[in-house]
N, C-alpha and C positions, 0 to 999 in steps of 0.2 A: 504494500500500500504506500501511497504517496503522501506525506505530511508536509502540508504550505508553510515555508521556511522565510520566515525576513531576516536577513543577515545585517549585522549593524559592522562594518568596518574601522579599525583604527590605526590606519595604517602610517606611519613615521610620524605621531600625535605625541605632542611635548609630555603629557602625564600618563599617569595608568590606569586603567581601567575603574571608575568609581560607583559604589551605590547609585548615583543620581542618573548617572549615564544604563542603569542595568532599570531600572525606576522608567526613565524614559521611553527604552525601548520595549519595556513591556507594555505601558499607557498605551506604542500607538497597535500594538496586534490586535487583532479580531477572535475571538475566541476559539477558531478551530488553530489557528498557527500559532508555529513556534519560533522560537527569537534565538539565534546566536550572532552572540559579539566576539568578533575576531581581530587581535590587536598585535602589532608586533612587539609591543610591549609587554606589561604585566595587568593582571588585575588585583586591587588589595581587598585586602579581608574582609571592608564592605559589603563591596560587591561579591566577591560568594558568598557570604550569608544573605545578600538581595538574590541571588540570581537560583540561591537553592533553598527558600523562604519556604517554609509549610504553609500551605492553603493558596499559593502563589502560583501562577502559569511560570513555570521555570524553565532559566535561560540558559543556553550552553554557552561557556566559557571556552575559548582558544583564543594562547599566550602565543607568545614567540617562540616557543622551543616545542610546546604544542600544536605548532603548524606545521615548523620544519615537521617533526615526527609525519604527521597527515601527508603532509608532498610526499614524503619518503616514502609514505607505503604505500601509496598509490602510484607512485611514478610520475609525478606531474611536477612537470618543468625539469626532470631530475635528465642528466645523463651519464653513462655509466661507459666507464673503461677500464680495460684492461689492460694492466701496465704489468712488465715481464719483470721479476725480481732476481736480481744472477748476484748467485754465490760460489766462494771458492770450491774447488771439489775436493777433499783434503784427503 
């Protein structure tokens, strides 16, 4: 099944990810979607207790190092070589 996704971007964004910004983007969703904020930063502790709130439409969180991982395992943007390693034969 298909789940209607708003993605909220924070890409090269002076701060880290905050409550008010997790706050935000969940005011503008519509009750069947769901909200991820992906930032090449950090988010602080706020915002995962906004973004994983009990009784709350909760929001996925992807950091910077949490993306890389994503690209990585998906193969996207990634290229891969193979480079020959030579050692002595002793």
């Amino acid at each position: 099944t298909s789940i209607p996704t708003v993605l909220r971007s924070r890409r090269g964004a002076k701060d880290n990810v905050d409550g008010g910004a997790i706050r935000d983007l969940r005011g503008a969703l519509r009750v069947e979607e769901h909200g991820v904020v992906i930032t090449t930063r950090h988010s602080t502790k706020d915002a995962v207790t906004e973004a994983t709130a009990s009784g709350k439409t909760p929001i996925s969180l992807v950091d910077g190092p949490g993306l890389v991982d994503l690209l990585l395992e998906r193969g996207i943007g990634i290229q891969t070589r193979f480079v020959p390693i030579r050692r002595l034969d002793t």
